[in-house]
Backbone of each chain as ProteinMPNN parsed JSONL, in Angstrom:
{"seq_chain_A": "XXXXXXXXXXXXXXXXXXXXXXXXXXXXXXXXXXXXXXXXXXXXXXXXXXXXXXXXXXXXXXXXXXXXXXXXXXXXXXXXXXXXXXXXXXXXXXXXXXXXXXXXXXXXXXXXXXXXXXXXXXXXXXXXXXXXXXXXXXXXXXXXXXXXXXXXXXX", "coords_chain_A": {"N_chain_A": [[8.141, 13.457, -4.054], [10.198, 14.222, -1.683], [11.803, 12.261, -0.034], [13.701, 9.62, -0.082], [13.621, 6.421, -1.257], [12.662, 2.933, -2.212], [14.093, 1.266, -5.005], [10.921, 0.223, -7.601], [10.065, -2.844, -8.455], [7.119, -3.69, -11.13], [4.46, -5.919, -12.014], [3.291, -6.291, -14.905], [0.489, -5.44, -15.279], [0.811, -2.918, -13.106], [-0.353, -3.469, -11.03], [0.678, -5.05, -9.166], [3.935, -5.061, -6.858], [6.763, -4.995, -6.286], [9.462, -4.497, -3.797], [12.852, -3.929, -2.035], [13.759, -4.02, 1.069], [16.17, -2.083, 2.549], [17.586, -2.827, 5.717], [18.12, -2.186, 9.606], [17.872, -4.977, 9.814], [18.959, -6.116, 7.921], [17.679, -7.045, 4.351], [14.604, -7.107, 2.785], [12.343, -8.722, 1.491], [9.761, -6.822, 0.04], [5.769, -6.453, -0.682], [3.512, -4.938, -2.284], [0.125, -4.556, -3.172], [-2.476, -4.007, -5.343], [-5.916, -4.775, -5.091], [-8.841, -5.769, -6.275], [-12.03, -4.528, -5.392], [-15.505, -5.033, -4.381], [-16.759, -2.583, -5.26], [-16.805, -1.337, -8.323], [-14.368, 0.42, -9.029], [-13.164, 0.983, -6.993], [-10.095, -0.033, -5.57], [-8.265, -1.879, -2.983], [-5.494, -1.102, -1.339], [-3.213, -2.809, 0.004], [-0.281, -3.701, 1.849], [2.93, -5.313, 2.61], [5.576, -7.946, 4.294], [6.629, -9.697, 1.661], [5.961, -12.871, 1.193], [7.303, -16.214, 0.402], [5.341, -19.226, 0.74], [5.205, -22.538, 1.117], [2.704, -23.831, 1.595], [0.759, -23.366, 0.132], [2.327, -22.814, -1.667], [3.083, -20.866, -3.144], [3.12, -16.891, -3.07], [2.261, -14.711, -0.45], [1.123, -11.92, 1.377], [2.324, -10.482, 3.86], [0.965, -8.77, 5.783], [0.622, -8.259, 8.871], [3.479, -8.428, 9.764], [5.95, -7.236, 11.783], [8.231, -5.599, 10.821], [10.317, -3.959, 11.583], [12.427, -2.641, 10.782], [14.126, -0.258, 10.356], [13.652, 1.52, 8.706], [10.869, 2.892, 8.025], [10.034, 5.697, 7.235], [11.06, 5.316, 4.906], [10.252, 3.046, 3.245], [7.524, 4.024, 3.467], [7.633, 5.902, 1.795], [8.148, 4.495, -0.456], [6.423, 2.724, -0.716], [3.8, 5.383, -1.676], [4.743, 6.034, -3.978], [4.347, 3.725, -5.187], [1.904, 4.198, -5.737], [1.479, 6.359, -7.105], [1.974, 5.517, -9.636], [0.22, 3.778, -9.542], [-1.814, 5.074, -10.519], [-1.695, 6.436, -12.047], [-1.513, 5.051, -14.184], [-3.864, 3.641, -14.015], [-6.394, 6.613, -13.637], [-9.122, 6.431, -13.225], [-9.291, 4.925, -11.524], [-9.998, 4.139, -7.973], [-7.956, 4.735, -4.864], [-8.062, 2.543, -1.657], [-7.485, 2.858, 1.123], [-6.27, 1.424, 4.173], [-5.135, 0.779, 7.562], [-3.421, -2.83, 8.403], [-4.133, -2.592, 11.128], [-5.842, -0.936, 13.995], [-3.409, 1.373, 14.805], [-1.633, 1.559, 12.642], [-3.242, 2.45, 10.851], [-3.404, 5.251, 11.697], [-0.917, 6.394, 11.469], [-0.458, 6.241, 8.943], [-1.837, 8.409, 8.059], [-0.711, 10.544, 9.622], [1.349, 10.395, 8.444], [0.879, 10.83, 5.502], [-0.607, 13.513, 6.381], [1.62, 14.521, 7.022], [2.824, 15.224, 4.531], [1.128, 16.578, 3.149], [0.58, 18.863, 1.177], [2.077, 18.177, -0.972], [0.645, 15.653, -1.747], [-1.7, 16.97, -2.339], [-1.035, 17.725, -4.877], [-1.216, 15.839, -7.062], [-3.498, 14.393, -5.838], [-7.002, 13.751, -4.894], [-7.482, 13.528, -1.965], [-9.57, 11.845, 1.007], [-10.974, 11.208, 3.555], [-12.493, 8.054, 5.38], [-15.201, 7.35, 6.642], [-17.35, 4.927, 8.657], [-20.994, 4.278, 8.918], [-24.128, 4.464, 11.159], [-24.792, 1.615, 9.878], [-23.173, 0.524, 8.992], [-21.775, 0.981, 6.843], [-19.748, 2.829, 4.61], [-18.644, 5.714, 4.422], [-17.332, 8.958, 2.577], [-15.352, 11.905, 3.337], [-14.177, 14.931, 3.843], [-10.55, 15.008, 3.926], [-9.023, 15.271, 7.417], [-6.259, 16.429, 9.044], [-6.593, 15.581, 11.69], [-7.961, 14.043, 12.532], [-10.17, 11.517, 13.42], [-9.616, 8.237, 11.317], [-11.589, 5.542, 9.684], [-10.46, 4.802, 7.358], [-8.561, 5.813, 4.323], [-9.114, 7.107, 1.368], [-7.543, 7.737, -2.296], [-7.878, 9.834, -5.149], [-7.285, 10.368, -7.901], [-6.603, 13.665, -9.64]], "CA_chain_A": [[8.314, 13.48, -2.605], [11.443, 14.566, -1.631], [11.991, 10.969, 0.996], [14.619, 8.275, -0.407], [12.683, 5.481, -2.03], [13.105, 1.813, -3.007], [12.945, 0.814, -6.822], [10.405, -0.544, -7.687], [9.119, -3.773, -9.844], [5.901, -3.991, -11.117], [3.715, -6.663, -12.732], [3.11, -5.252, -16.503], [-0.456, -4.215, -15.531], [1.127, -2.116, -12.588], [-1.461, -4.019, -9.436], [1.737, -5.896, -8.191], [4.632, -3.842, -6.943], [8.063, -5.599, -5.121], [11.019, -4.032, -3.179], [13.406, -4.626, -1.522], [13.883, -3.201, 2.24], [17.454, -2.491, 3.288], [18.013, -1.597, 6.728], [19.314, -2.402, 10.12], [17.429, -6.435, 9.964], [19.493, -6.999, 6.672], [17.338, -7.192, 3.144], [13.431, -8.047, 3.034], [11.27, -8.392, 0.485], [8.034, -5.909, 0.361], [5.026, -6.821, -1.666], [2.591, -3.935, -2.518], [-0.68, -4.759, -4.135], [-3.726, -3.622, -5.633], [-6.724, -5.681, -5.099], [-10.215, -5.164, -6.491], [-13.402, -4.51, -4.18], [-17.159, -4.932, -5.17], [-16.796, -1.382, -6.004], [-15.647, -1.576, -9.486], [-13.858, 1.777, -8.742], [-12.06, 1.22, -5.606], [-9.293, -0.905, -5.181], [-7.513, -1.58, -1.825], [-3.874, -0.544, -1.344], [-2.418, -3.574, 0.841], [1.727, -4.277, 1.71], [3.753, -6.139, 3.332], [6.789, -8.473, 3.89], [6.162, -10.498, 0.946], [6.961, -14.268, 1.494], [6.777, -17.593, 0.042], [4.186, -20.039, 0.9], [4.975, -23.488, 0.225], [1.702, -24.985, 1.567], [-0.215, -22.793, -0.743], [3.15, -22.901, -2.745], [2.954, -19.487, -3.879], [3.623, -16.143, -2.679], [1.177, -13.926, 0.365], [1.718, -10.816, 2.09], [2.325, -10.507, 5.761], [0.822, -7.338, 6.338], [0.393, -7.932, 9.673], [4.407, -7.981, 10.292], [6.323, -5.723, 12.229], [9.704, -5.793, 10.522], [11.295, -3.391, 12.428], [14.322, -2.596, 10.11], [15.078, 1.042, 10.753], [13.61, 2.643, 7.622], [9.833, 2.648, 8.484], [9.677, 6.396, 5.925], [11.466, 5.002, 2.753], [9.069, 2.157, 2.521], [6.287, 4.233, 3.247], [7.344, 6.902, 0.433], [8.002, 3.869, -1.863], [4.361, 2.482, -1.239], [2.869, 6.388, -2.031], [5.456, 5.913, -5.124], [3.471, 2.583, -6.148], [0.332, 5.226, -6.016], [1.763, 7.442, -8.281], [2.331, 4.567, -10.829], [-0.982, 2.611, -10.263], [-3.588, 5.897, -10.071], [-1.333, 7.304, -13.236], [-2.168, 3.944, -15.386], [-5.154, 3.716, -13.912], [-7.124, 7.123, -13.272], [-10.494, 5.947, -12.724], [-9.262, 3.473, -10.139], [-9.931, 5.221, -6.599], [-7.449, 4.05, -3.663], [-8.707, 2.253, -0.197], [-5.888, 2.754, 2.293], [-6.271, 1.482, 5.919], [-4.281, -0.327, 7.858], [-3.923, -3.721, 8.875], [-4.3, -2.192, 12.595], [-5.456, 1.294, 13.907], [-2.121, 1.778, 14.74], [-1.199, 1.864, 11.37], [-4.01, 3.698, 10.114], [-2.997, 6.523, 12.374], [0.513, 5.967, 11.218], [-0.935, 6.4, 7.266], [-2.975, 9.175, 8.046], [0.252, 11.422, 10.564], [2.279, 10.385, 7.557], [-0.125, 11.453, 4.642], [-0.763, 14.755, 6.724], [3.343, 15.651, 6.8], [2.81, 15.244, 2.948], [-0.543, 16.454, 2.474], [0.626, 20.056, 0.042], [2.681, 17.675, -2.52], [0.017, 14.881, -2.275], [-2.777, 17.246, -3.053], [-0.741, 18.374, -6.172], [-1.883, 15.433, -7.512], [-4.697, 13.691, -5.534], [-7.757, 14.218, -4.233], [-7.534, 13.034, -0.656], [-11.11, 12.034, 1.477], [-11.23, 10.273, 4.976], [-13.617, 7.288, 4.86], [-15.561, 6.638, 7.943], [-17.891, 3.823, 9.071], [-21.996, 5.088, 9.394], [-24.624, 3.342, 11.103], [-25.579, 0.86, 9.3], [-21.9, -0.418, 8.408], [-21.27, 1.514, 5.412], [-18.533, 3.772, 4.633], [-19.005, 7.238, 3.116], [-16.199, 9.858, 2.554], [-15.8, 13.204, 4.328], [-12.972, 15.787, 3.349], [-9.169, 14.669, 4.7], [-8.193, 16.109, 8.217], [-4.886, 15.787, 9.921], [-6.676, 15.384, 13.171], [-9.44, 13.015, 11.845], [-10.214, 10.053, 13.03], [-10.741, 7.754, 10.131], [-11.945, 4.165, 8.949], [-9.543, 4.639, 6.218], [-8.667, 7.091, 3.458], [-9.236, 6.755, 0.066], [-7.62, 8.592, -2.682], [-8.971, 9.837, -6.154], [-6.485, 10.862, -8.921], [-7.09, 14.47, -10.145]], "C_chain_A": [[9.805, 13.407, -2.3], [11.97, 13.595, 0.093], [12.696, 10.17, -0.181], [13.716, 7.195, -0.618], [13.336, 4.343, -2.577], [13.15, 2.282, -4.366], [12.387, 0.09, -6.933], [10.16, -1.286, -9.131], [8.376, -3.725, -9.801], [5.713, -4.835, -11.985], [3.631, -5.532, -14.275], [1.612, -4.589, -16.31], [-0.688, -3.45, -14.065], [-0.105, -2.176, -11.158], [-0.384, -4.804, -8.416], [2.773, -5.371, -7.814], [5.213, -4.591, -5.948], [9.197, -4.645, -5.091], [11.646, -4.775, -2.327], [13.778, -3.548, -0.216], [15.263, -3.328, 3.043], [17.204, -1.834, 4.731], [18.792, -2.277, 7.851], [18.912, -4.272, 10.638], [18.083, -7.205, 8.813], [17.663, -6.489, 5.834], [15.951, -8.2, 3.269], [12.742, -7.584, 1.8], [10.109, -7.828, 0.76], [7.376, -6.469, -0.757], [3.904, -5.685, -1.526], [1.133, -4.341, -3.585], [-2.046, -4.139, -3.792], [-4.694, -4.053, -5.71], [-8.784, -5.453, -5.561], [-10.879, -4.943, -5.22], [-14.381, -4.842, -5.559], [-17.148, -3.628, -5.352], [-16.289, -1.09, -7.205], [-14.6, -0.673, -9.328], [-12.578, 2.118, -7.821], [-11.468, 0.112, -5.511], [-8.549, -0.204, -4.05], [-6.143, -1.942, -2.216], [-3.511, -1.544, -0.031], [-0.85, -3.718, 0.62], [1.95, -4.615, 2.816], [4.868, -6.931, 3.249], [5.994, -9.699, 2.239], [7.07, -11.81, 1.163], [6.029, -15.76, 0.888], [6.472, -18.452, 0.652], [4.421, -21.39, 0.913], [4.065, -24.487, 1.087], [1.145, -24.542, 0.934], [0.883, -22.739, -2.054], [3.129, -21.812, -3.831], [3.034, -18.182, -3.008], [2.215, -15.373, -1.743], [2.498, -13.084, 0.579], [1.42, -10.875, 3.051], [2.19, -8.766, 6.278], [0.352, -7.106, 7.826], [1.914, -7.933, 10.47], [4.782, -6.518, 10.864], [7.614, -5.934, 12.405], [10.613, -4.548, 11.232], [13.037, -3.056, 12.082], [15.214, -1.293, 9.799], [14.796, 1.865, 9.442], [12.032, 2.678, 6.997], [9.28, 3.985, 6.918], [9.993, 5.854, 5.029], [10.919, 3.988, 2.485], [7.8, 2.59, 2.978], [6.144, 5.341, 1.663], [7.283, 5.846, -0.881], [6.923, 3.248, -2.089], [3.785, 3.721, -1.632], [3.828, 6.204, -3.781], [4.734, 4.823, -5.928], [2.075, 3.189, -6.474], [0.136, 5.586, -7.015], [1.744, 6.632, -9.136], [1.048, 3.976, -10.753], [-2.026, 3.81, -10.733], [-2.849, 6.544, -11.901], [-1.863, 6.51, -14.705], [-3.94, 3.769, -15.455], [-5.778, 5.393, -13.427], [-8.118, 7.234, -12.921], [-10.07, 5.086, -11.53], [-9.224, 4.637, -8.833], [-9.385, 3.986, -6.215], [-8.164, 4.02, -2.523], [-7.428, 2.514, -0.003], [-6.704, 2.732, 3.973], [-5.367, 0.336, 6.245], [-4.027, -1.268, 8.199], [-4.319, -3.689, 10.556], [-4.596, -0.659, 12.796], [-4.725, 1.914, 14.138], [-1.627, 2.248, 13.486], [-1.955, 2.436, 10.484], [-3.737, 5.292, 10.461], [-1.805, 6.651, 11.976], [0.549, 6.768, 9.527], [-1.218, 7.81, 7.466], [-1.762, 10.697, 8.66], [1.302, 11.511, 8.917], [1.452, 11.314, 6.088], [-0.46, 13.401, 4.843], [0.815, 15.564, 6.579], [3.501, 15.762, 5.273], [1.808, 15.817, 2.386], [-0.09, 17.96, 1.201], [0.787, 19.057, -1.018], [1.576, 16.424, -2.846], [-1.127, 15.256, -3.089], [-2.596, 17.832, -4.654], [-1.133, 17.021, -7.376], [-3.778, 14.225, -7.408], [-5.51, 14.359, -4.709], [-7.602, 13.559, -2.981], [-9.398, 13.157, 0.621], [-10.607, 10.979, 2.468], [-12.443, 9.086, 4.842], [-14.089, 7.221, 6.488], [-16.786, 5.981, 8.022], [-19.693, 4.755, 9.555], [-22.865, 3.676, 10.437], [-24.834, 1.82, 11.329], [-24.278, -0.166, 8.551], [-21.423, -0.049, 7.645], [-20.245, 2.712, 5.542], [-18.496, 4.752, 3.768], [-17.39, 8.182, 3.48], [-16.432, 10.989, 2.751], [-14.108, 14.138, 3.657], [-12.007, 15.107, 4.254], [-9.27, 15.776, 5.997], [-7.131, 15.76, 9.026], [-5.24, 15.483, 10.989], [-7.452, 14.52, 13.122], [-9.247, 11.826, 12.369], [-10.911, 8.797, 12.074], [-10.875, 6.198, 10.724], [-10.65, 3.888, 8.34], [-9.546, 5.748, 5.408], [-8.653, 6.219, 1.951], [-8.912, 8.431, -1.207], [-7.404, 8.721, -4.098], [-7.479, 10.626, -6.957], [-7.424, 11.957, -9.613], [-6.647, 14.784, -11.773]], "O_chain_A": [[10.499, 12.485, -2.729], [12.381, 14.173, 1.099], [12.106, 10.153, -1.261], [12.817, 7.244, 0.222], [14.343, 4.456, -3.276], [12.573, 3.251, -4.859], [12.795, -1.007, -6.552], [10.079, -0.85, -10.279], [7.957, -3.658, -8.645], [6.538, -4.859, -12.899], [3.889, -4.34, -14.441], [1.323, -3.537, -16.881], [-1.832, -3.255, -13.653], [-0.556, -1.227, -10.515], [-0.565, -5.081, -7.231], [2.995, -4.693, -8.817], [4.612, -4.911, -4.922], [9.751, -4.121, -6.058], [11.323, -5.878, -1.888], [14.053, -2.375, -0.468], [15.551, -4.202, 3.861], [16.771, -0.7, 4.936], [19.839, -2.867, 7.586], [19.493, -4.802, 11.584], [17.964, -8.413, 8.608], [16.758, -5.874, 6.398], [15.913, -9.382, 3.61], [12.622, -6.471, 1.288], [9.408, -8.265, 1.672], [8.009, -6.93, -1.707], [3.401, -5.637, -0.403], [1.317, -4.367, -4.802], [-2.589, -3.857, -2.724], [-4.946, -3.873, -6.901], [-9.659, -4.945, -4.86], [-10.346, -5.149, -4.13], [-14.274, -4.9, -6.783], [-18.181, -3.532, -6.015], [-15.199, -0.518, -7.186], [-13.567, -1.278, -9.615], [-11.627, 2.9, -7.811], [-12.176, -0.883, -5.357], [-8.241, 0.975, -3.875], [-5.732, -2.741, -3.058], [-3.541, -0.957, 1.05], [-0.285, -3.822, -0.469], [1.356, -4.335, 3.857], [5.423, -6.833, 2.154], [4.894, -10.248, 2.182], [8.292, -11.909, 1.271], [4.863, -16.155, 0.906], [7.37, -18.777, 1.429], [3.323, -21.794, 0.531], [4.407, -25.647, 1.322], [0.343, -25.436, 0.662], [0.491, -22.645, -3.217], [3.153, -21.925, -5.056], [3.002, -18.554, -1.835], [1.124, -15.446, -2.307], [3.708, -13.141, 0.36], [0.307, -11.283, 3.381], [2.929, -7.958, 6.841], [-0.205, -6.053, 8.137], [1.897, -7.552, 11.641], [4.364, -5.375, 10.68], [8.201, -6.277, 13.432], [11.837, -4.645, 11.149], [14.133, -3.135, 12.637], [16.335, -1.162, 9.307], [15.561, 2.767, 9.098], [11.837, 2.54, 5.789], [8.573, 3.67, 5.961], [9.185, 5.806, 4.102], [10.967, 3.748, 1.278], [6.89, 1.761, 2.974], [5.229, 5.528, 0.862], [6.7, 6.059, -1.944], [6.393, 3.101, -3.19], [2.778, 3.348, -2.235], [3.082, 6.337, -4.751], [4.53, 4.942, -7.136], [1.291, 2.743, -7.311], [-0.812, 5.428, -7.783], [1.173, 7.281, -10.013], [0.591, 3.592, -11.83], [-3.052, 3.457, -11.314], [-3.599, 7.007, -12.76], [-2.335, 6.946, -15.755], [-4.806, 3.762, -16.33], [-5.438, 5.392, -12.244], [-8.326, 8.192, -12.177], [-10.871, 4.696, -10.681], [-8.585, 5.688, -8.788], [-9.668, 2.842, -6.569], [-8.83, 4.987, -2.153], [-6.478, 2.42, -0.78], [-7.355, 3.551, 4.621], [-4.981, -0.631, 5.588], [-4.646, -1.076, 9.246], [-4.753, -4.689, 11.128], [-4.114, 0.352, 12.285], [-4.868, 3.112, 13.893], [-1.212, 3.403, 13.387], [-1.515, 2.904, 9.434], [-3.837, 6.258, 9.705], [-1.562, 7.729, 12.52], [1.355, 7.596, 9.103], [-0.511, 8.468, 6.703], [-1.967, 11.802, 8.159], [1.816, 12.532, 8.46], [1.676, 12.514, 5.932], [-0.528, 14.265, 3.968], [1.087, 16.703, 6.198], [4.414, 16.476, 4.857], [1.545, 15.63, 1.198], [-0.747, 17.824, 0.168], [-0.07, 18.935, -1.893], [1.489, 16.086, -4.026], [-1.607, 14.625, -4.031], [-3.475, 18.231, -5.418], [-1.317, 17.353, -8.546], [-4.594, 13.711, -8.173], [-5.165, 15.268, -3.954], [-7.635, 12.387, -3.356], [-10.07, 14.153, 0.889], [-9.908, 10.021, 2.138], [-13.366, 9.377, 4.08], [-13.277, 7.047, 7.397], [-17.579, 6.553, 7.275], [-19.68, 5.688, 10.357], [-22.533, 2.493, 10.521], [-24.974, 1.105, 12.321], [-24.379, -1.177, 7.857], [-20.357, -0.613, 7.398], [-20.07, 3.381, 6.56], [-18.341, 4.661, 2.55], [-16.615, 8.015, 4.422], [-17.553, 11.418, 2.478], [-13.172, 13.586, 3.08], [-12.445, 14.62, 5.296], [-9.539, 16.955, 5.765], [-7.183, 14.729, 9.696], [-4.331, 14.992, 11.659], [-7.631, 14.133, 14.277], [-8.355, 11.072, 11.979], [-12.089, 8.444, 12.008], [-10.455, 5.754, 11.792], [-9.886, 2.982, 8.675], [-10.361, 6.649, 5.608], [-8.286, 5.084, 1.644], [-9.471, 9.528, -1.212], [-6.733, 7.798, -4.561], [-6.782, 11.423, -6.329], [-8.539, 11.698, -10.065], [-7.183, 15.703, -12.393]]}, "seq_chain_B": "XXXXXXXXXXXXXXXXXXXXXXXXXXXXXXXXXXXXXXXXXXXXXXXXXXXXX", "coords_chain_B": {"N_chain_B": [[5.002, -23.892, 6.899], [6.057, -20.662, 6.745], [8.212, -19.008, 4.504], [10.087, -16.15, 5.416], [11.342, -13.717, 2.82], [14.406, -12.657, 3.39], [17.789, -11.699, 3.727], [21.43, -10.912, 4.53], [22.523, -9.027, 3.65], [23.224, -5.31, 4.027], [22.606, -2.55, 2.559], [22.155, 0.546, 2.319], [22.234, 2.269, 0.814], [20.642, 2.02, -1.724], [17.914, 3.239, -1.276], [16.34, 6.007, -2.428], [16.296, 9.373, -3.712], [14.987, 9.734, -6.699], [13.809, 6.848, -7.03], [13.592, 4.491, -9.134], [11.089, 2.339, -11.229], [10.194, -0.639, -12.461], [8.954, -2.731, -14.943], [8.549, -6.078, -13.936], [8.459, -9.724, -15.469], [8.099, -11.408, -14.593], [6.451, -11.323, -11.834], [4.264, -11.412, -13.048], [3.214, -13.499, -12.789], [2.093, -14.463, -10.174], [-0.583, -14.315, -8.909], [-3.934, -13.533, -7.701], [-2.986, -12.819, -4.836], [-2.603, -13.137, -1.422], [-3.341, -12.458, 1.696], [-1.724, -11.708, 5.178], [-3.825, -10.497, 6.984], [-7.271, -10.486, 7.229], [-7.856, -8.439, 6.18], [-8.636, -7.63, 3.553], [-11.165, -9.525, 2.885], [-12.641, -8.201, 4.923], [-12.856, -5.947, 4.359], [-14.444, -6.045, 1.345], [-17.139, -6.805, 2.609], [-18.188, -4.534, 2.975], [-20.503, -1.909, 2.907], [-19.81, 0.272, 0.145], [-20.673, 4.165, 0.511], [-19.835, 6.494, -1.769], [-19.132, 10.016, -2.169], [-17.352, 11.696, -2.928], [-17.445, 14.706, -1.993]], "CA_chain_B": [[6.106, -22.971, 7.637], [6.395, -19.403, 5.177], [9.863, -18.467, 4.295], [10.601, -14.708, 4.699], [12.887, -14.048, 2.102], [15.476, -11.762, 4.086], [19.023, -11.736, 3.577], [21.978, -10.523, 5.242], [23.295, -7.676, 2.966], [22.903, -4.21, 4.174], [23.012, -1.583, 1.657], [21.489, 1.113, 2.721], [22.639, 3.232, -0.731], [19.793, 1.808, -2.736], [17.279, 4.281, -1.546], [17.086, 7.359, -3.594], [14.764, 10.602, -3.775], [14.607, 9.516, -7.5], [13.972, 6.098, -7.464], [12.776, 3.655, -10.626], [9.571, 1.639, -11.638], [10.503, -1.097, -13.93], [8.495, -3.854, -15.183], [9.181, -7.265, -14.058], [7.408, -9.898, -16.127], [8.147, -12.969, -13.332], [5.749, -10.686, -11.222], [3.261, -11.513, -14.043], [2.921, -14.894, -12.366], [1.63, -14.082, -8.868], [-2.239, -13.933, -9.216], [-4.673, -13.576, -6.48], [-2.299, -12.832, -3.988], [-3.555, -12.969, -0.48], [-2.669, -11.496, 2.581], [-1.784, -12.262, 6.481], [-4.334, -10.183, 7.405], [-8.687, -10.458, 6.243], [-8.794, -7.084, 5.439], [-9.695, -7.747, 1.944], [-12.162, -9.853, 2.888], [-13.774, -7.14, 5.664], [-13.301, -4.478, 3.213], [-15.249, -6.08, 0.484], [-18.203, -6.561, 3.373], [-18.431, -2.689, 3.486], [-20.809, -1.12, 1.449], [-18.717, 2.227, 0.18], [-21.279, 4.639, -0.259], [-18.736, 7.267, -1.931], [-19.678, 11.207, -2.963], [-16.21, 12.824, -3.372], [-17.834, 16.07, -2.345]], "C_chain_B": [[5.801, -22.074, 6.684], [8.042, -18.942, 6.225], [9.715, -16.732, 4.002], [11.756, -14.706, 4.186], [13.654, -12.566, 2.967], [16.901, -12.56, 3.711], [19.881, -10.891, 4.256], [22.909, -9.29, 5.049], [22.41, -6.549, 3.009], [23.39, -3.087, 3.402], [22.086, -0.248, 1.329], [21.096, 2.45, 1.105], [21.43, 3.062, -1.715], [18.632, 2.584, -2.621], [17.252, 5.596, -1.873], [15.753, 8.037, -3.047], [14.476, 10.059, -5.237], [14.695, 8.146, -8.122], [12.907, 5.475, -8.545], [11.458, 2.79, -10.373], [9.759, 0.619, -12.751], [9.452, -2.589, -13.723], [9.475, -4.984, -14.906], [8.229, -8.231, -14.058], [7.328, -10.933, -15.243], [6.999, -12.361, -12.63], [4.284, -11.056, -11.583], [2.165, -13.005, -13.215], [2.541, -15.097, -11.149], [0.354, -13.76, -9.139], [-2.709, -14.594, -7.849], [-4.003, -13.547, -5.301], [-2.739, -12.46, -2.682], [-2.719, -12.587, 0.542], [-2.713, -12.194, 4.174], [-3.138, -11.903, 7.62], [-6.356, -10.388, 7.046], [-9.473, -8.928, 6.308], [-8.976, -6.838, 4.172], [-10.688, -7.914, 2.663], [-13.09, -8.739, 3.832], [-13.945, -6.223, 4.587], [-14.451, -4.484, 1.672], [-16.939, -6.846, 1.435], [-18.802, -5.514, 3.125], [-19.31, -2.519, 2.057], [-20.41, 0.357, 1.509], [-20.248, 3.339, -0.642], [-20.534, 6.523, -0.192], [-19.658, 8.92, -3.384], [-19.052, 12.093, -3.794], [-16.378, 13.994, -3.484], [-16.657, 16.748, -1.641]], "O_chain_B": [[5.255, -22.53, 5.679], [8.557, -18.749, 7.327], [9.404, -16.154, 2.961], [12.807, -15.234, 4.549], [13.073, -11.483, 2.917], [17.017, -13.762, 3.471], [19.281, -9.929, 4.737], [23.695, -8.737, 5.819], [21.316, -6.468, 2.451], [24.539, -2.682, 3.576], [21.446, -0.076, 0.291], [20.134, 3.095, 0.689], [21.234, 3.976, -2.515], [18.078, 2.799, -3.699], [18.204, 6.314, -1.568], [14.766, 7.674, -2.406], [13.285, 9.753, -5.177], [15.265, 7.917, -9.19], [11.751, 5.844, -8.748], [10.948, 2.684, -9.257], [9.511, 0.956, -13.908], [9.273, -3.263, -12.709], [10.641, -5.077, -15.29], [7.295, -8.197, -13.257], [6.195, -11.408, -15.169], [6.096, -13.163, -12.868], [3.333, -11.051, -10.801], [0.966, -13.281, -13.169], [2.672, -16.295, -10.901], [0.23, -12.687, -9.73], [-2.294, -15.54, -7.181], [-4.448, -14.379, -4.51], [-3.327, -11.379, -2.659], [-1.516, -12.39, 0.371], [-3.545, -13.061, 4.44], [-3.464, -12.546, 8.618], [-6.289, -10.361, 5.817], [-10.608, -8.46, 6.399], [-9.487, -5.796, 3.763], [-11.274, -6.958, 3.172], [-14.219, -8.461, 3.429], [-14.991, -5.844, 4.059], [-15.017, -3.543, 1.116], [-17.779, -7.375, 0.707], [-20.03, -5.528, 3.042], [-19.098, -2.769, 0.87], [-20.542, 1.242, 2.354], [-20.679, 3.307, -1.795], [-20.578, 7.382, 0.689], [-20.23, 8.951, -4.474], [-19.426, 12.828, -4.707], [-15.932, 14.655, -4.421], [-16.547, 17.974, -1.663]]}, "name": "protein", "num_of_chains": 2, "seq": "XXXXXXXXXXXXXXXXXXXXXXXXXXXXXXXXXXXXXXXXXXXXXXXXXXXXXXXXXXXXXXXXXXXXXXXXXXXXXXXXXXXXXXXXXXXXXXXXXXXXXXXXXXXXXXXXXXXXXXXXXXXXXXXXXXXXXXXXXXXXXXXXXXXXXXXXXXXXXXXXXXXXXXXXXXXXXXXXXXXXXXXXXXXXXXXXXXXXXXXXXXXXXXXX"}
């Protein structure tokens, strides 16, 4: 993806993924992670500021911030960059992606679509939406779509 | 209280079109890491019934 990109760290089995976010708020830590589901299959794609805890005395993500630091693409290309690295270790692992707001699912989804040729060069891309009965089935990607969430499948 | 770690050095130079991926093993030590938000927890509510047609 031809967007400017953190570097990233990862954990050694490539589910934990930190940067660092320069822009015009000064220097924040991001935390990117991979989290199982009851689907053995599908893990969700959460990030955020990552920040230390000390009543739990350990580290969460604040994915419901809204850091506001003037470089909103280069930490979204360096989360599709933690993609490329978890779906490449893992291939069987399918991605959840939604956002912590439908703002930011629409946000995922506008962004995903200005990328969608180079993403499909290596992923399958599917819209998830909500039936029913509560459940969530997958439908082909469309840039105009309104989803649930997207989820996407290493080819 | 949570401490965002922010700092006051702007260096805007560090994003690249070809940036790195490197193991870091401190990282190792972060398990179960939870979030501001309970969209884990909604999302593992959902039953995914997934076709990939």
């Amino acid at each position: 993806m031809n967007i400017p990109k953190y570097d990233l760290l990862a954990n050694t089995d490539s589910t934990l993924f930190k940067f660092e976010s320069n822009g015009t708020s000064g220097e924040i830590s991001k935390g990117i992670a991979y989290t199982a589901t009851k689907n053995e299959r599908l893990y969700n794609l959460g990030f955020g500021d990552l920040i230390f805890d000390p009543i739990i005395n350990g580290y969460i993500i604040d994915d419901l911030v809204v850091s506001d630091n003037g470089d909103r693409n280069t930490v979204l290309a360096t989360v599709v960059k933690s993609a490329y690295t978890f779906s490449e270790k893992y291939p069987d692992r399918n991605v959840f992606i939604r956002g912590s707001t439908k703002a930011r699912t629409r946000l995922y989804r506008r962004a995903m679509s200005l990328n969608l040729q180079e993403l499909l060069e290596t992923f399958h891309i599917f819209g998830a939406m909500e039936d029913e009965t509560g459940g969530v089935f997958d439908v082909p990607f469309d840039p105009n779509g309104d989803f649930y969430g997207f989820i996407i499948k290493r080819k | 209280m949570k401490i965002q770690i922010k700092n006051t050095v702007v260096n805007n130079n560090r994003a690249k079109v070809n940036s790195t991926v490197k193991v870091d093993k401190k990282l190792d030590t972060i398990k179960n890491i939870k979030f501001t938000s309970n969209k884990p927890e909604e999302i593992n509510k959902l039953e995914f019934k997934l076709s990939f047609k």
